[in-house]
C-alpha positions in Angstrom: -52.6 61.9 59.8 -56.2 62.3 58.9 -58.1 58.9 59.3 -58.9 58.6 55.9 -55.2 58.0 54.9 -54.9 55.5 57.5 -57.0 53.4 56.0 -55.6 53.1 52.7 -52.5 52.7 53.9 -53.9 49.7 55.9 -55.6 48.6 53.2 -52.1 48.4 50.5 -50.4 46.7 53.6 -53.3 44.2 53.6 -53.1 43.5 50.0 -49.3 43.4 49.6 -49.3 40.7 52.7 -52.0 38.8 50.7 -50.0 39.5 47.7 -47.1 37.7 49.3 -49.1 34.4 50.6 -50.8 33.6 47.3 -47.2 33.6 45.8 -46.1 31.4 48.1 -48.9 29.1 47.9 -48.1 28.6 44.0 -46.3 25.9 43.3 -43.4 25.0 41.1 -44.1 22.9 38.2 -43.1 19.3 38.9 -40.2 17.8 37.0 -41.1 15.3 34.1 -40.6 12.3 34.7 -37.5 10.8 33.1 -37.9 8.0 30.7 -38.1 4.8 32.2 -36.8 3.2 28.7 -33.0 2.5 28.6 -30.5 4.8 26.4 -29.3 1.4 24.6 -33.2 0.3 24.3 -34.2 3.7 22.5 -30.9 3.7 20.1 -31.9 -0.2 19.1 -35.1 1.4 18.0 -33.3 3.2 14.9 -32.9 0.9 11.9 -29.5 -0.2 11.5 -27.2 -2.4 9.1 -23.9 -3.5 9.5 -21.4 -1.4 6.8 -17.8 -2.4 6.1 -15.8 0.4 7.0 -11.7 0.8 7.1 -11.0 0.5 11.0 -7.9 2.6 10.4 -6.2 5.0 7.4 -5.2 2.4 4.6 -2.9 4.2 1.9 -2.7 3.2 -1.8 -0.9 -0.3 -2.3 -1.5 -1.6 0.7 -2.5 -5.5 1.1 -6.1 -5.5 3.4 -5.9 -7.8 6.8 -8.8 -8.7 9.1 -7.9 -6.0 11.6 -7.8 -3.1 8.9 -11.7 -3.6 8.7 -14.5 -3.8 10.7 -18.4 -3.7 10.8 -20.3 -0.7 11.8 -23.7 0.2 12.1 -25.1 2.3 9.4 -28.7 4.4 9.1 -30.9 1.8 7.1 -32.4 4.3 5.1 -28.8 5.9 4.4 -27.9 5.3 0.3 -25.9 2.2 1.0 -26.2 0.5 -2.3 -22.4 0.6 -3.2 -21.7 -0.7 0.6 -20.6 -4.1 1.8 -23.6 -4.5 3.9 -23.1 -7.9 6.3 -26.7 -9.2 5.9 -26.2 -9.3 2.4 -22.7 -10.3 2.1 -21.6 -12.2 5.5 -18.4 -13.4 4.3 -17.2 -9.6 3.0 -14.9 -9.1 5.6 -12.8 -12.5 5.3 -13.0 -11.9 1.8 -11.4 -8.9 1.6 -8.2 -10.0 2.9 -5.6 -9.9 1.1 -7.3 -7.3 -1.7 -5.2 -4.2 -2.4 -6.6 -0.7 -2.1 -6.9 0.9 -5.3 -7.6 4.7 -3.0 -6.7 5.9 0.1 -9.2 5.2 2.8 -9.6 7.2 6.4 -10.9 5.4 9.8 -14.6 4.9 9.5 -14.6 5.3 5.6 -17.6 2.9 4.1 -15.7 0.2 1.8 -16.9 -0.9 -1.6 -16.0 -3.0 -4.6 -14.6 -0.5 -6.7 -12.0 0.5 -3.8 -10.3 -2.8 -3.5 -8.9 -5.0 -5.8 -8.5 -8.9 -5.4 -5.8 -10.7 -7.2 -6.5 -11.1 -11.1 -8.8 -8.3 -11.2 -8.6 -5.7 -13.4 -6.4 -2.6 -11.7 -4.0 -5.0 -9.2 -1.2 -4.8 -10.6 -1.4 -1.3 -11.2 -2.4 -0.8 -7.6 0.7 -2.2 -6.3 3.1 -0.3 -8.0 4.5 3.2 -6.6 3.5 6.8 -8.1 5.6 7.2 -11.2 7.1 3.4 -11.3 6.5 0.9 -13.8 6.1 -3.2 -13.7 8.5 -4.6 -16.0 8.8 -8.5 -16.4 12.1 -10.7 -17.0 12.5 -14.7 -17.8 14.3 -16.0 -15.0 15.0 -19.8 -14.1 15.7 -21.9 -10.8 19.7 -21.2 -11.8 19.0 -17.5 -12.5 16.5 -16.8 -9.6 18.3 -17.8 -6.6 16.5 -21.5 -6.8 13.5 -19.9 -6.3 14.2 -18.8 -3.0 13.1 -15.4 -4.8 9.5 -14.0 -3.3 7.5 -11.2 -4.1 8.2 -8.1 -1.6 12.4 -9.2 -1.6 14.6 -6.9 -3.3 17.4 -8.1 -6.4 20.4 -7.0 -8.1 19.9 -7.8 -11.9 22.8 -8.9 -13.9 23.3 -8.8 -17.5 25.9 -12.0 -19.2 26.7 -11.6 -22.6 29.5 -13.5 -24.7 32.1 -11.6 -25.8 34.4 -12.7 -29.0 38.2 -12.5 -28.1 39.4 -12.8 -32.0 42.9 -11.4 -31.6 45.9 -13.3 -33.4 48.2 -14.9 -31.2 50.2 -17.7 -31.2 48.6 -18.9 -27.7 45.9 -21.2 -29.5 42.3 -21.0 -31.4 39.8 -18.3 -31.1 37.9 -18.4 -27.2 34.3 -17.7 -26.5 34.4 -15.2 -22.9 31.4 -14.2 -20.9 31.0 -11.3 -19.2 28.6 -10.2 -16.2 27.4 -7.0 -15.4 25.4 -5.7 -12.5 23.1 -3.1 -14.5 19.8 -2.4 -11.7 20.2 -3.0 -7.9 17.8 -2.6 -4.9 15.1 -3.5 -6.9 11.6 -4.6 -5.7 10.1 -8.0 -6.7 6.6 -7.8 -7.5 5.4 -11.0 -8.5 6.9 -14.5 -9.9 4.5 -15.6 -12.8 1.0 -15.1 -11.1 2.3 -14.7 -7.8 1.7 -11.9 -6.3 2.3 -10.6 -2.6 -0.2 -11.0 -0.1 0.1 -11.0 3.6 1.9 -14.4 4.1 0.1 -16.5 6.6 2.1 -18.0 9.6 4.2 -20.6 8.7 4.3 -19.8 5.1 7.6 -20.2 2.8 9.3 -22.4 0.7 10.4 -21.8 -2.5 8.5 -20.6 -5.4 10.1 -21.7 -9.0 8.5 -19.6 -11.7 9.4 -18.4 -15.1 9.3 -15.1 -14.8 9.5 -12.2 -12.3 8.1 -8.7 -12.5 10.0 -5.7 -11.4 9.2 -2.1 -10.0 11.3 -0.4 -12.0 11.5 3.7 -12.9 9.9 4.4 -16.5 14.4 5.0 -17.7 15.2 1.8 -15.6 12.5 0.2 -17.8 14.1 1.0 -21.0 17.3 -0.4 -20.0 15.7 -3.8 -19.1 14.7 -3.7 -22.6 17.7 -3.0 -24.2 19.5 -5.4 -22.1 17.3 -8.2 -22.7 18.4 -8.1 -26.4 22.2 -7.6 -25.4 22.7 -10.9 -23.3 21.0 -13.1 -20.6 19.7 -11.4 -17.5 19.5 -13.1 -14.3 18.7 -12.0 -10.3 20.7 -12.0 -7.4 18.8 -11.6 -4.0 19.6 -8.9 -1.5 20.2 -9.2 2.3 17.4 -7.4 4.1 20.3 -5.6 5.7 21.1 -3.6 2.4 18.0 -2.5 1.4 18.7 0.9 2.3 21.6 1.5 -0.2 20.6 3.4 -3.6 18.3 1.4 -5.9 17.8 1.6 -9.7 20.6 1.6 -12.6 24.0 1.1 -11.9 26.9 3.3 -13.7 27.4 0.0 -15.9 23.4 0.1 -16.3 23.3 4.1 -17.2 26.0 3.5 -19.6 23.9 1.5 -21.0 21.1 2.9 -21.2 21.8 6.0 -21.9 24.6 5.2 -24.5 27.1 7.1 -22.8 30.6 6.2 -22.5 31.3 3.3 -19.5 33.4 4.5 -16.5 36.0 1.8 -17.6 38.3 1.1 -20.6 39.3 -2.5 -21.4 42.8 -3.5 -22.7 44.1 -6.4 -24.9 47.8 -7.1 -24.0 49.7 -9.9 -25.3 46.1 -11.6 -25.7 45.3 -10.7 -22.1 41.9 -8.5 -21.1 42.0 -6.1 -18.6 40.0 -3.1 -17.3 41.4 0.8 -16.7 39.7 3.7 -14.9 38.4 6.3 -17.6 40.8 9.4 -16.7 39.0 12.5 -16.0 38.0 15.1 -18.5 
């Protein structure tokens, strides 16, 4: 090898040694420094108001209690002005016990005024009624409402009583006045007695609660026999056990017959100035 390319080989060995060294000697950029300021302290920072929100789903018709609702914390610069903000209503949350929702609400959904409805507002009654039923009110009494022992939530039986002229001839004596009951709705839901209607009852709550007169959740054809009965005779409630309140609900065969104007599923006989009843025969 002649000298010359000794050298330069020398020479790149020299450089790729001092190539090596001055890498080493570089050194790595030092970590920043982590923030000294807490993760709570720097969320505080952000500008916050308490919201009412629904603290679980609440469907239509439901009556509001303290632990469906809760306060959360909402941006402050966030459109808020339909919002139950706490600083500007403390109180909202107590308040809105007892309100029914008027809308369906999910978990974390903001509340406002035009969601909920307290009693005698505009829209309560309607927002305690099913889809597709009707409120329908009837006169009761203490001797025709279970002694009031009748509450808003309970289920009834309604019974029509009508007189009924027995003017056949017979030697047996004058003319006699009957009466005759008929059980026309059943399973039906109470929804109020006068102007009360049915919040969550506190504990300890009871009684009785004599009113004049009771409104019903009744099916828009149920309806329409209430108001034909109500000029045929005197109606009156029974109340159910809670143990029945899964049999069928709404018009009775006497209460279809009724109100449809069909034929009734029974025949009455006079016989020797006796009344008495016989199955229709089949068709």
């Amino acid at each position: 090898m002649s000298p010359l390319r000794l050298i330069i080989l020398l020479v790149a060995a020299g450089a790729a040694i001092a190539a090596v060294f001055l890498v080493r000697s570089v050194k790595a950029p030092a970590p920043a420094v982590a923030s000294s300021v807490p993760v709570e302290s720097r969320q505080a920072e952000i500008p916050a108001k308490q919201i009412l929100v629904a603290k679980k789903d609440i469907v239509v018709g439901h009556f509001l209690v303290a632990d469906d609702l809760s306060w959360q914390p909402w941006p402050e610069n966030a459109p808020t002005k339909s919002f139950l903000d706490q600083k500007s209503e403390p109180d909202a949350l107590e308040k809105s016990v007892g309100a029914v929702a008027k809308v369906a609400m999910v978990e974390g959904e903001p509340v406002t005024a035009a969601k909920i409805a307290h009693p005698g507002d505009g829209g309560w009654m309607s927002a305690m009624l099913e889809p597709g039923m009707r409120a329908v009110s009837i006169e009761i009494s203490a001797d025709t409402a279970a002694a009031g022992f009748i509450q808003p939530n309970d289920h009834v039986d309604v019974m029509m009583v009508r007189d009924v002229d027995s003017s056949e001839n017979n030697a047996a004596g004058p003319v006699l006045a009957k009466a005759r009951a008929h059980t026309i709705l059943q399973n039906v839901k109470v929804l109020a007695i006068d102007s009360t209607y049915a919040p969550p009852a506190k504990e300890g709550e009871g009684g009785v609660l004599i009113g004049s007169r009771a409104t019903l959740e009744l099916s828009p054809e149920d309806a329409t026999l209430v108001a034909a009965a109500q000029k045929g005779g005197k109606l009156s409630v029974t109340l159910r056990s809670i143990a029945d309140l899964q049999g069928s609900d709404g018009a009775t065969a006497i209460g279809r017959a009724l109100r449809d104007g069909a034929r009734a599923e029974q025949v009455r006989i006079y016989r020797y100035g006796a009344e008495g009843v016989a199955p229709v025969p089949a068709s």
